[in-house]
C-alpha positions as CSV (number, residue, x, y, z in Angstrom):
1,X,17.1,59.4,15.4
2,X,19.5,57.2,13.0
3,X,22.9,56.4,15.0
4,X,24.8,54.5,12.0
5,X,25.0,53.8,8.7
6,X,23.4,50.4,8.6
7,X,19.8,52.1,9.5
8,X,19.7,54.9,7.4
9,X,16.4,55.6,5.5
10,X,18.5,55.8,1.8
11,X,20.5,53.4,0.1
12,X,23.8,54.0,-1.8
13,X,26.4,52.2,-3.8
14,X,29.1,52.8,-0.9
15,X,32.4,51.8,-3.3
16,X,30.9,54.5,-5.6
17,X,30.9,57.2,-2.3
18,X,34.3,55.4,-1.5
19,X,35.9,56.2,-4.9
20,X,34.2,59.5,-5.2
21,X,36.2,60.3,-1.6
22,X,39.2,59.1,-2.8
23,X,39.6,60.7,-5.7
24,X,38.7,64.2,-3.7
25,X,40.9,64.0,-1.1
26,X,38.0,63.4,1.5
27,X,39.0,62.0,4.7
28,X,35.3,61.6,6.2
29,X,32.0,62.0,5.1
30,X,29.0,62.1,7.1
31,X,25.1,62.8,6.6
32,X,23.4,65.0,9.2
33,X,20.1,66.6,9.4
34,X,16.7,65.5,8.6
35,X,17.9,62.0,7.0
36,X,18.2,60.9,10.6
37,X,15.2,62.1,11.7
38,X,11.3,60.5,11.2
39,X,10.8,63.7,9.7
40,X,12.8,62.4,6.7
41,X,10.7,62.2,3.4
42,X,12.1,59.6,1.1
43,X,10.2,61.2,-1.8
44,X,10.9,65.2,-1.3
45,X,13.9,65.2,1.3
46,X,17.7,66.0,0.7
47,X,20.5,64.8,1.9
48,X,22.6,67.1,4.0
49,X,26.4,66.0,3.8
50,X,29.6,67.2,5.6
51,X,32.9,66.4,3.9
52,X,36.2,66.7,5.6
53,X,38.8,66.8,3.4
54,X,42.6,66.2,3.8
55,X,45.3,69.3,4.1
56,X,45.4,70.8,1.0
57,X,42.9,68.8,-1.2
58,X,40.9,72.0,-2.0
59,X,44.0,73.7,-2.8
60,X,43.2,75.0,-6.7
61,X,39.5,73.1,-6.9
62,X,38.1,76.5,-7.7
63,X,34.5,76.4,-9.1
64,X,34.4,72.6,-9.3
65,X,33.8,71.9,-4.9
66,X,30.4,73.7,-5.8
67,X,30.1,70.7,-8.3
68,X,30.8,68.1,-5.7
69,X,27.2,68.3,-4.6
70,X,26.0,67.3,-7.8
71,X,28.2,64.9,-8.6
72,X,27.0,63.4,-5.2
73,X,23.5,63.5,-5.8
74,X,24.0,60.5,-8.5
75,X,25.6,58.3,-6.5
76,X,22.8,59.0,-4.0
77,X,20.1,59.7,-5.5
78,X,18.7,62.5,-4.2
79,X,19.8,66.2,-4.1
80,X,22.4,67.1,-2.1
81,X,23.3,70.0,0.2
82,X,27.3,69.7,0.2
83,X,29.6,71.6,2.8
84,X,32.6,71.2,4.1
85,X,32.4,73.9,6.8
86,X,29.4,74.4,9.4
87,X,28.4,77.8,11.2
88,X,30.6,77.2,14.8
89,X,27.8,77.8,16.8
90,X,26.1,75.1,15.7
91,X,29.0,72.7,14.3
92,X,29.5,70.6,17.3
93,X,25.9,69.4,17.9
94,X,25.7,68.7,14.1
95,X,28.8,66.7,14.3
96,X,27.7,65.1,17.3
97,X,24.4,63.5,15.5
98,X,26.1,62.8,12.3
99,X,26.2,59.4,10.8
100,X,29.4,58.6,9.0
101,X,29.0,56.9,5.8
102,X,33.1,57.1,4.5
103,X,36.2,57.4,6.3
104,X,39.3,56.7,5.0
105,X,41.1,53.7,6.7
């Protein structure tokens, strides 16, 4: 299992995730799921990723937060599942495991 950002199986132009953030309103970003795993498969894997965002950033985004995940893919490279909410049942144990790869300073 991948604990931090330095070992993860992907790499990524982190001051394009940075500005991407920014310009968002996302306070933390984190990757969860199989791309901490050994299961992960560089070739056919996605990326799962968790955004939290700041009070009120989503406030009028409409249709374009279901964008986001695209738009995220590019600077990544691979496709993207994008949420910014996880079922509660499980939400805790996937935050616990997640590796964050943007947080606003």
């Amino acid at each position: 299992m991948v604990t931090d950002i330095e070992h993860l199986p992907i790499q990524f132009d982190r001051e394009r995730v940075e500005a991407f953030c920014r310009e968002r309103g996302i306070v933390r970003l984190s990757v969860f799921g199989s791309v901490l795993r050994d299961d992960f498969d560089p070739a056919r894997s996605d990326i799962d990723v968790l955004a939290d965002f700041q009070p009120g950033a989503t406030r009028g985004i409409g249709f374009r937060f279901f964008g986001y995940g695209d738009e995220l893919a590019t600077i990544l490279g691979r496709k993207v599942d994008f949420c910014s909410c996880l079922n509660p049942l499980l939400e805790s144990s996937f935050r616990r495991e997640a590796v964050t790869i943007y947080e606003d300073s």
